[in-house]
N, C-alpha and C positions, 0 to 999 in steps of 0.2 A: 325569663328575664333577658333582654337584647342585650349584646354586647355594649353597647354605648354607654349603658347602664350599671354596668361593671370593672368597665377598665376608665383609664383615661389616654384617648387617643396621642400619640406625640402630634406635636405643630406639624412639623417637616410633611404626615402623613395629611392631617387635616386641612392645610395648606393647598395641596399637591406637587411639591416643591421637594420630593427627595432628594437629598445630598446622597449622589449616587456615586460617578466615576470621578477618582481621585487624580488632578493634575501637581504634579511636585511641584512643577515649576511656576505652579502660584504661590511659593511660599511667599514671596518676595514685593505680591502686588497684595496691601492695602485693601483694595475693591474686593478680593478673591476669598470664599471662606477657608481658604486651603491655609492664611495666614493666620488667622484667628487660632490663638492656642484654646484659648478658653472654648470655642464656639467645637471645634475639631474633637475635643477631649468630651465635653461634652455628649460628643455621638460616639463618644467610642468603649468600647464592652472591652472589659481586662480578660481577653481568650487567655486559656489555656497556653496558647504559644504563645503571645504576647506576655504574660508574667513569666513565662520560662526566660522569653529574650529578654525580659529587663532588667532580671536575676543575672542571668549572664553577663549583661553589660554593668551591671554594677561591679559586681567579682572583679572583672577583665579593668574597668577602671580604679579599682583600688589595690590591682596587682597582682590579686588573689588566682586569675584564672590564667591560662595561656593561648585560650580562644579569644582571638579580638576581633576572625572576621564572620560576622552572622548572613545568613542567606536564608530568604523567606520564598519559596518554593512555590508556586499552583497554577493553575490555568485563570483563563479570565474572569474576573468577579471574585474571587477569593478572597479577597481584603489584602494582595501583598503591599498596595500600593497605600492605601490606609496604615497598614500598618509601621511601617517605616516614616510616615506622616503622624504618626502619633506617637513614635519615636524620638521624631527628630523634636516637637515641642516638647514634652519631658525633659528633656536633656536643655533645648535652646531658649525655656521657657520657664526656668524653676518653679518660681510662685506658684504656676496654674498647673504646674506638673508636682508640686508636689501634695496641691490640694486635692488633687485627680488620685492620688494616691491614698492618701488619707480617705478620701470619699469612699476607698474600694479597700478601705484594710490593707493595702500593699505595705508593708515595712519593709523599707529598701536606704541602703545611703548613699544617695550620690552626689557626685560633686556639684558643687554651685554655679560653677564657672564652667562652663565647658562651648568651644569652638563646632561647631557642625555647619558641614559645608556640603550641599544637594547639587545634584545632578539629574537631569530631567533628560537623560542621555537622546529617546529618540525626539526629542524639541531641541534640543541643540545639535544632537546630531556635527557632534565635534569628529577630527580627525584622528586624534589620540585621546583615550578617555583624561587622563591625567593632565591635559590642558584646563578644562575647565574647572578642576578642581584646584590648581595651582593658582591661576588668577583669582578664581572668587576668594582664596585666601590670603589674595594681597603676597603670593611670593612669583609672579609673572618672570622675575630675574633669574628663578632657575630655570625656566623655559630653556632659555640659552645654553644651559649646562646642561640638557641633555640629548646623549647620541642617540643611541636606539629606544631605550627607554630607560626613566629613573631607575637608579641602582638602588638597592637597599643602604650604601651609605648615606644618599642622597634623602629617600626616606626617612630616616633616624633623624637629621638635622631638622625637619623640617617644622613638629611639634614645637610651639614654643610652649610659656609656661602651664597653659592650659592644656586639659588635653584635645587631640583633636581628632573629630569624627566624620569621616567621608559617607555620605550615603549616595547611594546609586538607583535609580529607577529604570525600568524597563532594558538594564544590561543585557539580558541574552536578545530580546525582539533586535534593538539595533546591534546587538555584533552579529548576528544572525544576515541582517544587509552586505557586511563588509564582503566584497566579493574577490579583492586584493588581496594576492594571499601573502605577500609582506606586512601588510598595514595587519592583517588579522594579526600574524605570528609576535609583533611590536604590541601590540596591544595585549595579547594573550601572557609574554614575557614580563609585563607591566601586572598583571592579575598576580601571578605568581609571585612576584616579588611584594606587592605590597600585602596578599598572603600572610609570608615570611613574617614579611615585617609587622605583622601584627601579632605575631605568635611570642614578640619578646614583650616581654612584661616590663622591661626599662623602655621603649618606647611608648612614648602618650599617641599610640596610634590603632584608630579602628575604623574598620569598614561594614559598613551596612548596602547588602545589595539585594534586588528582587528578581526570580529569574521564572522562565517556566517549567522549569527543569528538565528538560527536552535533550539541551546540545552535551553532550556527555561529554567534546573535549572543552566546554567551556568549565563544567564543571569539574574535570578531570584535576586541570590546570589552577583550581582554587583551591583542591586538595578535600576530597570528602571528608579522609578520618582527621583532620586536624581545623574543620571549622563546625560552627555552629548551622546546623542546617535543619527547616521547618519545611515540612509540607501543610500550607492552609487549604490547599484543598481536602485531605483528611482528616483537618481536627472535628474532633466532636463534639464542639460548642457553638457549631456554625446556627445552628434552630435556636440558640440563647441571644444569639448577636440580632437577627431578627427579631424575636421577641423585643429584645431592647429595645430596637429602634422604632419599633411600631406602636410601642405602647409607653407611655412615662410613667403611668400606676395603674395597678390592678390588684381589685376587691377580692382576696383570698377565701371569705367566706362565701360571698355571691358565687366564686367560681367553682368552690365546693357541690354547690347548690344543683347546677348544670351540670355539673359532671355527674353525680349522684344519680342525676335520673338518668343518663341516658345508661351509667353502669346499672341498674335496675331493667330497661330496656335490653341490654347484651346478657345478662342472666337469664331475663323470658324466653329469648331465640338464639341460644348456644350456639346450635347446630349451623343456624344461617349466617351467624356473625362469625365460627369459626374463633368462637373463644371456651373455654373448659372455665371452671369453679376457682382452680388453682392460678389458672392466666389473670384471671378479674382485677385482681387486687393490685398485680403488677401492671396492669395495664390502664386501670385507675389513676396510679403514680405518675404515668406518662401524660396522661388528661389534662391532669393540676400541671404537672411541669411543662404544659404547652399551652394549657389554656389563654384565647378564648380559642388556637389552633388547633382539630382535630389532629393526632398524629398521624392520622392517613393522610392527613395533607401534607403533614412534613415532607413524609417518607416519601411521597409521590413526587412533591417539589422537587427534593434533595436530588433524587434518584435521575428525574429528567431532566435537569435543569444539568445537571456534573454529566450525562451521558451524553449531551449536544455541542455541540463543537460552534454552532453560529451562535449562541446566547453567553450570557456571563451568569455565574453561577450563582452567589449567596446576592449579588448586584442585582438578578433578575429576578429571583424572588422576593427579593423589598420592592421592587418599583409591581409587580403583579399585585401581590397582596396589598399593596396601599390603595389600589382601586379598586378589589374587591373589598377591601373594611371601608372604601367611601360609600359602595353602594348597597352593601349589607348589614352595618353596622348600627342599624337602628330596625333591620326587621327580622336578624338570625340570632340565636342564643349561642351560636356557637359555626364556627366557621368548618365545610366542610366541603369534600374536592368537587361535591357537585354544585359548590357554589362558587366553582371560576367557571361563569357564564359566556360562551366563547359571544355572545350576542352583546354585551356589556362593554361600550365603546374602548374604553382604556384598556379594559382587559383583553380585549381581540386585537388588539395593540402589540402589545407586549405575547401574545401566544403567538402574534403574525410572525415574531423573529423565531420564533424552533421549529416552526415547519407552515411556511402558508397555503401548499396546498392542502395537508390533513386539516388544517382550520379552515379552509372552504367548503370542505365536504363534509365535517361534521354539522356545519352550519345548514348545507342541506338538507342532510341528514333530519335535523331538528328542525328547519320547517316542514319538512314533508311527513312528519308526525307528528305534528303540534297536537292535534288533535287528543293523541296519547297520554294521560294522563302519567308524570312523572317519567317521560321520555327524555325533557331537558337533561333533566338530572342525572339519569342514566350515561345519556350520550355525553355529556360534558364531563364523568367521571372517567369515564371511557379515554376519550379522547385525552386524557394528562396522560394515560399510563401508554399511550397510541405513539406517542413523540420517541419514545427510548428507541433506540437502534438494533438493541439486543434484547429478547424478551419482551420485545411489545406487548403491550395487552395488559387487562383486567383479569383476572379471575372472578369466577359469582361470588363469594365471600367479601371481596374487595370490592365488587359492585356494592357490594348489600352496605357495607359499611362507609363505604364513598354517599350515600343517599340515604341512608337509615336517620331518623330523627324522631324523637315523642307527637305518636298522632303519627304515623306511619308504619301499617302492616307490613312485613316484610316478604310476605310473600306476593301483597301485591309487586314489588321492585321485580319479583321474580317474573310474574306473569307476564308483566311488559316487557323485560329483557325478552321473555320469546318472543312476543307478538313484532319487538323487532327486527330480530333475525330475518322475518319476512318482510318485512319492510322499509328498513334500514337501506339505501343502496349500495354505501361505504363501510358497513358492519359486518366482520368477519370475525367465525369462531375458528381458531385453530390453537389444536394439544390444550383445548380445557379453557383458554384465556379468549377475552373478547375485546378485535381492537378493530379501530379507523382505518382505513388504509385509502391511497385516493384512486384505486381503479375500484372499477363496479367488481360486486361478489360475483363468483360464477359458482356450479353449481356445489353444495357444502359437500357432495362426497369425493369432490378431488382430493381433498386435504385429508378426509377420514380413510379412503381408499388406499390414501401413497403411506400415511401413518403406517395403514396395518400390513401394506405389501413388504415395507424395508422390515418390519417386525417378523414376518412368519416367512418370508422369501430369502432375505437377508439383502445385503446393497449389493450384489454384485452387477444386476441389469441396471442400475443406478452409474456406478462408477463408469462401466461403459459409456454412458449418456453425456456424463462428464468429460468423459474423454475426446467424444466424438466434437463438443463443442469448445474446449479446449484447441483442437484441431482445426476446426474452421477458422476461429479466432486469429491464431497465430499465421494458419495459412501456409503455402509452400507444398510440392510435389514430395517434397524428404523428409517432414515434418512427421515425428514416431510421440504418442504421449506412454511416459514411462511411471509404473510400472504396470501397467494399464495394459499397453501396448506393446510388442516384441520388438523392438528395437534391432534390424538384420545387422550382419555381420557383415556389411559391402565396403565396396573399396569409395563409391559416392560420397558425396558429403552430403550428410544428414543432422538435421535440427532436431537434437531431445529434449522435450519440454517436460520435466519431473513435475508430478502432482507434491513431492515430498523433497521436504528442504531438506537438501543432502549436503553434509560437509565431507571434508578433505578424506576422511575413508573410507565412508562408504560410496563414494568416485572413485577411489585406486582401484577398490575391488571391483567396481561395475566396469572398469577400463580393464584388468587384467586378465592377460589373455586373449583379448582382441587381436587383430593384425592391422587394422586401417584404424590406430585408433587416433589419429591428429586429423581424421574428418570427420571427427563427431562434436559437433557443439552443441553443451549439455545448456538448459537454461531452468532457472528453482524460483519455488515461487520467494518472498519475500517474504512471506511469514515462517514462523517454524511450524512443524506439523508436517499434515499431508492434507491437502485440498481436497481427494478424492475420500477422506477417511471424517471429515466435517460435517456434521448433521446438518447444519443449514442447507450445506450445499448437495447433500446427496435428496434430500426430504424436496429442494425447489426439482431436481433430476426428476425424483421417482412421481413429482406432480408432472411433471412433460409426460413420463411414461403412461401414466394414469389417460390423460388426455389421446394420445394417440389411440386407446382401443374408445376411448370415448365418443371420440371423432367419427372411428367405424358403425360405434353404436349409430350415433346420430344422422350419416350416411344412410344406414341399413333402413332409419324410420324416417326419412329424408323431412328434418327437421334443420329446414335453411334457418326460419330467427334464429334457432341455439346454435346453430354452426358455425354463425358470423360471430357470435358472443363468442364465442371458444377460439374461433380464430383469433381475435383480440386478445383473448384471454394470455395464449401461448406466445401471442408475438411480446407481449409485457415480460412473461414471466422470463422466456428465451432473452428477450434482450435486458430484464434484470440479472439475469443468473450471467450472461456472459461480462456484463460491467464488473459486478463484485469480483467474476473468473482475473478479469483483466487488470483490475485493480491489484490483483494480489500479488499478480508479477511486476517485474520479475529482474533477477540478476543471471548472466550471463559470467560460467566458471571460465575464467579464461585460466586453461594450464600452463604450467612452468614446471623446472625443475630446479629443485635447491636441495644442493648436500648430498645428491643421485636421487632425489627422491623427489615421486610427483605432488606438486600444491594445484592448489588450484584458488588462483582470485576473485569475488565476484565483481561484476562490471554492472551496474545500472541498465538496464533494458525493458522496451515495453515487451507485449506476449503477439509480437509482429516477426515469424521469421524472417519477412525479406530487412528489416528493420535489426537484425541481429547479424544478418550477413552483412548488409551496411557498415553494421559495429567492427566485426571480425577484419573484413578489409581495410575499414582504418587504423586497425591495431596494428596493425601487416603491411604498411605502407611501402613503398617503392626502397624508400632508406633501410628499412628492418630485413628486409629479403636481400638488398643487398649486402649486407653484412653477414649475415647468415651465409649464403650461398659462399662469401669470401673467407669467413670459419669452416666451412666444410672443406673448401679446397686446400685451406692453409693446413688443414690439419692430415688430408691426406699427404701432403707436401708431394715429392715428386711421380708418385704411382696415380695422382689422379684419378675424376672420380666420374664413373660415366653418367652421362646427362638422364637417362634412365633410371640411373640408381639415386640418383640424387634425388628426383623428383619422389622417388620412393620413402626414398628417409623422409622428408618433408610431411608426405601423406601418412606415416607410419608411427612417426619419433613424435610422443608428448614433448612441449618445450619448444618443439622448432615453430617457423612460421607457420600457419593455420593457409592454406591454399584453397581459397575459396573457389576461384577458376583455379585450376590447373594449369592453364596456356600462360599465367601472367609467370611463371616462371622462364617458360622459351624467351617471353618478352624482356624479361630483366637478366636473363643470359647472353640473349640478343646483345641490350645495352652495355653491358660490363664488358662483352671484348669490340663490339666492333663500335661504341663508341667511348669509354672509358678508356679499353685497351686493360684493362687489371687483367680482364682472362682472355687465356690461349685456347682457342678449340682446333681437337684436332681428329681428321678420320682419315684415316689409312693415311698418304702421304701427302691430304690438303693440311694444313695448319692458318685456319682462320684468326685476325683482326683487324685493327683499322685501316691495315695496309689494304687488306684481303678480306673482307665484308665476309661473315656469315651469311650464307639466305636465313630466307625466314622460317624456309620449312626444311632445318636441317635436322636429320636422320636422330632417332631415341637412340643409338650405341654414341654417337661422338664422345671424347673424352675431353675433359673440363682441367684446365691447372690455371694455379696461379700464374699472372707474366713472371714471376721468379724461377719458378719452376718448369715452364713452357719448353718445346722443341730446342726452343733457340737457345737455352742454357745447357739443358742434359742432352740436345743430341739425340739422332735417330736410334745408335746404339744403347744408347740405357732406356731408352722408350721401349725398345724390342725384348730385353730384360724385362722392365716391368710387365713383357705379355699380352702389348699389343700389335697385333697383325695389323701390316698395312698392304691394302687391296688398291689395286687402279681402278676405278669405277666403270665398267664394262658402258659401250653406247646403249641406252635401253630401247626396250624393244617394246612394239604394239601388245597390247596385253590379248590375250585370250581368253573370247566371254565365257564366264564359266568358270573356267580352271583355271586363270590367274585372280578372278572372285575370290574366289573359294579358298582359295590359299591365303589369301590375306585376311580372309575373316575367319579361321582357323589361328593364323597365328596372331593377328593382332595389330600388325604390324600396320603405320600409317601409310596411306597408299603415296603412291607416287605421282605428284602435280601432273593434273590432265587425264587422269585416268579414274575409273568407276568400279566399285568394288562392291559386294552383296556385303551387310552385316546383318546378323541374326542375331535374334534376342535367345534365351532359356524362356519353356513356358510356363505362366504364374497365371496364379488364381483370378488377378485383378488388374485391371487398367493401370491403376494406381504403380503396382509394383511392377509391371510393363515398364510403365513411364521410368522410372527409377535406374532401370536395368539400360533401354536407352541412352539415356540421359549420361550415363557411365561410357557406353560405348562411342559416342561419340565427340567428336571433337570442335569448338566452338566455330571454328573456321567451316567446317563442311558445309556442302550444299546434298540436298537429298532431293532425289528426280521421282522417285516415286517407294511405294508401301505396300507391301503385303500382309495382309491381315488375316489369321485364323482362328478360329473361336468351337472350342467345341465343350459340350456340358451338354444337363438333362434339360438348360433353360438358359432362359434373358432378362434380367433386369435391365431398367433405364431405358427400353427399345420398344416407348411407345405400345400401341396397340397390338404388336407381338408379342409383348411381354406379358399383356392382358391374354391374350390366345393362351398362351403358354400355363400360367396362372391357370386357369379357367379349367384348362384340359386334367393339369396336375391336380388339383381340388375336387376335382369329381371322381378322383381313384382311376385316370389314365394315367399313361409316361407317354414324354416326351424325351425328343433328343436333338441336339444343335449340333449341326455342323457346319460351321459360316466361313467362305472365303471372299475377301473383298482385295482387289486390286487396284489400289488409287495411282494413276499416273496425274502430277502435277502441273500445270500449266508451265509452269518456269518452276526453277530448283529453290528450294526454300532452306533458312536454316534451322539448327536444333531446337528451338524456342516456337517456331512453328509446329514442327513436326510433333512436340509434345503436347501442343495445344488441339492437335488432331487428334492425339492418343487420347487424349482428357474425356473426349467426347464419344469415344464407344461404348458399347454396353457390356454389363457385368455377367461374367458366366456363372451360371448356376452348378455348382458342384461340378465343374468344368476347369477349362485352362484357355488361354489366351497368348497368340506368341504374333511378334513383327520380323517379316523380311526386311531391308531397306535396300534401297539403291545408290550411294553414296557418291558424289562426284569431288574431285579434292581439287580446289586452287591449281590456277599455272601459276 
């Protein structure tokens, strides 16, 4: 028996005219069905939360309750905006609200008379919500009377005999816009209090509002344990509300009838429908209570439709399904997920908004096996469960049942499900389920390979892999991924990107015990968890991994087609997997101290080192460091504090400013005595300021005081007390190549303008940690005249056609051994940002070390 023949279709469907999204602020136009009580009421199903809310609002209006302000909760398509529109005519509408009642058995008593006043917040899009609510009730006059926002006396007065009801539409989308953070705080102070004032049962006052439930200080501020608050994206009558709307009657017997066979049909192939003896009966009941809708279609609706973020939810499954019951409904007995036909104009309409490319490619899909008997059906059941985000995919049982129908073996369904695995181009099996995806398959053992390596291997070459692209991502020479990665103990400033959202203690303890620890900025991802301990993300890792010896395979049989597929293949997945990576950060801990004890804030950031040092420096601006600088010297008061040590505390002490360069401290030293004049510098018997200009390149001992506490207050002799030696600066003398080098890259000491000094690195395994070690050692201002370079190990990566020799030799069961010295003299002196862009680009030693000479020339 066809459906047409059993139910009776509602108008609105038959039509093609569904009354879909709700605008409030038609209550008011005549032309608009949003005005119509009778027409509104008519369409509308007494949910679950909807008889709750009008229990509540009854109670609350007769005094009985002390909730008056209710909140209807969900994302888009949920019915919030319907439902408060079926609200507001009940209430504003008696007759047809209380016929609507009657209709539905509700016995409720409520008053006859009642005042409701709507707000269509983002069409109006007022300045303070409580404006427009005060004019549309005819009291404009207290506009005037109010400062910041109405007071609860204010409110109280304002009910006259009747009682009266504010409803709100789309309240969190538009405070959500307010970008003012006054106008928020006036409006938020305005929530709160009419709250309040809802909560006394002598006022005739209540609020109805709809929200997405997202902004937690919107909701904070309305107070959760003291209002009425629905979630309609989790009620459980949302497949009844449909049903309603799509049907005005339906033949209980005839539906019997259909159900009967196909439960006849799922008892002959248990196995393949994945139902037992004991399931039947209950799953029977679900038939009739959805009929003429398969529940596999519910479920699939429900499930994809609530996991999409571009669609509306119970909104988008009424307008889908009214085109598939326009094109079905006179040749199926029963509606099933293989009959949302993505080829069925309206309906590829409406699939186009959850995902247009997977609906292109299903559609390929389906012509390029037309041929295939019951391929449509397959693929088009496929493709619903293809759209979720999380758990994409079919299972065969759910295939079988998405397409199963009297007059259909079930094992044919099966046979074509294989035959399209090969032919399918958009058809992927992975972990059991079969889904759509829009790059082409590559070959199925990537996904069964990377499965069974994380299974019997464990993730740890996984987590690596993660790391390593983490790393790229973020970018930067200092950039450590933790706990992945060892994170050095250096005096440099180094970027920690945690795979693991770490809060306030396990940061003390990853800090404690450090010595540089105010040059480490830590960055976490945004979710909680650990990104490297994620099955998604380690299963897309161990597919890279997979691919790499696959590569070599396909190399070793020099198979160019599948090479270039493969290379496609990995540049998708590498730049899927780094989106989602990047997506998922990140917040930047900025540390403090409060009470002696370290916090730490997070700060909004992308997973962009140079983009987090960006951040840090503006936190650190020119005003913060001077103040600081001016708190260290105050607090040493007259003992002062050397400009060496200070820059130490800074690099050392959580809490202080964060010194991204190091030199902008000389800079803002510079500024505060010799243009400011706040600080005295002083070495041996110079005492620098305004009078008496710093240089630029004054010596790491000078001593720092406040002008209070300067020469010129305390005098030579309490300076000599406090322990500082004053020396006359002897004439300097030409240096000596070599041995006056060596002396200053020994001690450390900055050279003296005009003169050239050797620095040498420690030697490290890797270019990388080279760089780093550099990078520390010198000073932003140098010029570097030339590089020595030593490289010793059993080999070479990254050195070209050597590294091939090298390779070659070691793989046949010889040794090899490096010993590389390169002496780069440079054209003209370069600075440090150069010179580590040179180091970037040598090659890696193989169980080896790696160290730099430099030749450093210093500023006259």
């Amino acid at each position: 028996m066809a459906i047409q023949d059993a139910v009776i279709i509602s108008q609105e469907v038959r039509s093609g005219t569904v009354f879909g999204s709700v605008r409030l602020y038609n209550v008011d136009d005549p032309t608009k069905p949003e005005s119509s009580a009778r027409r509104i009421l008519a369409l509308t199903y007494p949910t679950q939360a909807l008889r709750q809310a009008l229990s509540a609002v009854a109670q609350r209006l007769l005094g009985e309750r002390a909730q008056g302000t209710f909140i209807f909760a969900g994302d888009y398509g949920t019915g919030k905006s319907h439902t408060l529109l079926a609200l507001y005519h009940i209430l504003h509408s008696p007759a047809e609200g209380r016929e609507w009642l009657d209709r539905w058995g509700i016995d409720l008593s409520l008053p006859e008379r009642v005042d409701v006043i709507t707000s269509h917040l983002l069409d109006e899009d007022p300045e303070f919500v409580w404006e427009p609510l005060f004019r549309k009730y005819g009291r404009e006059d207290m506009l005037d009377q109010v400062l910041d926002h109405p007071t609860g006396a204010q409110l109280q007065a304002l009910p006259g005999e009747k009682p009266l009801v504010f409803v709100l539409d789309e309240l969190e989308a538009w405070y959500g816009s307010i970008e003012d953070k006054t106008r928020r705080e006036r409006n938020l102070n305005f929530l709160q209090v009419v709250t309040e004032a809802t909560e006394d049962t002598g006022v005739k006052l209540l609020l109805l509002a709809s929200l997405y439930g997202r902004d937690t200080e919107l909701l904070g501020r309305l107070g959760r344990g003291n209002i009425f608050l629905k979630d309609l994206g989790a009620a459980e009558d949302k497949a009844q509300v449909v049903r309603f709307r799509l049907f005005e009657e339906i033949d209980e017997e005839a539906a019997r009838r259909t159900v009967d066979d196909y439960i006849g049909l799922y008892a002959q192939h248990r196995a393949q429908v994945g139902l037992a003896n004991t399931s039947l009966d209950a799953y029977q009941e679900r038939m009739l209570a959805y009929y003429p809708l398969h529940p596999e279609l519910v479920d699939v609706l429900f499930q994809t439709y609530s996991a999409s973020k571009e669609y509306q939810n119970t909104r988008g499954i009424l307008f889908l399904l009214s085109g598939v019951l326009r094109r079905f409904a006179s040749e199926r007995d029963l509606l099933l997920p293989a009959d949302v036909d993505p080829d069925v104009g309206e309906v590829n309409d409406d699939l186009f908004q959850l995902n247009p490319r997977l609906l292109a490619r299903a559609r390929e899909d389906i012509a390029r096996t037309r041929e295939e008997p019951l391929s449509r059906d397959i693929l088009a059941t496929i493709l619903l469960r293809s759209f979720m985000p999380e758990m994409a995919g079919a299972e065969a049982i759910q295939v079988t049942l998405g397409c199963l129908r009297p007059g259909i073996n079930p094992n044919e369904i099966t046979r074509v499900l294989d035959r399209l695995e090969d032919a399918a181009w958009y058809l992927w099996r992975s972990d059991g389920r079969y889904v759509i995806r829009s790059e082409e398959n590559l070959p199925v053992s990537i996904n069964a390979r990377a499965a069974r390596q994380l299974k019997e291997q464990g993730p740890t070459q996984a987590r690596v892999r993660l790391a390593e692209m983490i790393g790229q991502i973020a970018g930067g020479m200092n950039t450590f991924v933790y706990p992945i990665e060892e994170v050095p103990r250096q005096r440099a400033m180094r970027v920690m990107v945690s795979t693991q959202y770490m809060d306030n203690e396990p940061l003390r303890e990853f800090y404690h015990g450090r010595e540089w620890r105010n040059t480490l900025l830590v960055v976490r991802p945004k979710v909680a968890g650990d990104l490297a301990a994620t099955e998604r993300f380690l299963l897309s890792a161990q597919r890279l991994l997979v691919c790499q010896q696959l590569k070599r395979d396909l190399e070793a049989a020099k198979e160019k087609d599948k090479l270039a597929q493969l290379k496609e293949y990995v540049e998708r997945e590498e730049g899927d997997l780094k989106a989602k990576l990047a997506a998922n950060y990140g917040e930047w801990m900025k540390p403090g101290m409060r009470g002696g004890k370290l916090y730490f804030r997070p700060i909004d950031c992308s997973l962009d080192a140079q983009e987090v040092l960006r951040l840090v420096r503006e936190s650190f601006g020119a005003e913060v460091l001077d103040d600081a600088i001016l708190a260290e010297l105050r607090n040493a008061g007259e003992n002062g504090v050397r400009f060496d040590r200070l820059r130490q505390t800074f690099l050392m002490v959580p809490g202080k400013p964060i010194l991204v360069d190091s030199e902008v401290l000389r800079e803002r030293v510079l500024a505060l005595c010799n243009q400011q004049g706040e600080v005295v510098m002083v070495r041996g018997k110079n005492v620098y300021g305004p009078e008496n200009r710093a240089p630029g390149s004054f010596a790491e001992d000078v001593m720092l005081y406040l002008k209070a506490h300067g020469p010129a207050v305390v005098g030579v002799e309490q300076l000599e007390k406090a322990g500082i030696e004053y020396v006359v600066p002897e004439p300097e003398k030409e240096a000596v190549p070599g041995e006056e080098a060596a002396k200053k890259a020994e001690t450390g000491e900055p050279p003296p303008p005009g003169r050239c000094i050797v620095v040498k690195s420690d030697r490290h395994r890797t270019p990388f940690n080279l760089q780093t070690d550099v990078e520390g050692r010198l000073r932003s201002d140098d010029r570097i005249r030339a590089i020595e370079i030593e490289v010793d190990g059993g080999g070479l990566q990254e050195a070209g056609p050597l590294s091939h020799l090298l390779e070659g030799v070691r793989s046949g069961g010889g040794e090899t051994q490096v010993a590389l010295r390169l002496r780069l003299v440079l054209p003209t002196p370069v600075g440090k940002q150069e010179v580590l862009k040179i180091l970037d680009q040598l090659p890696i030693p193989v169980e080896g070390t790696i160290a730099a000479t430099l030749e450093v020339l210093a500023d006259e």
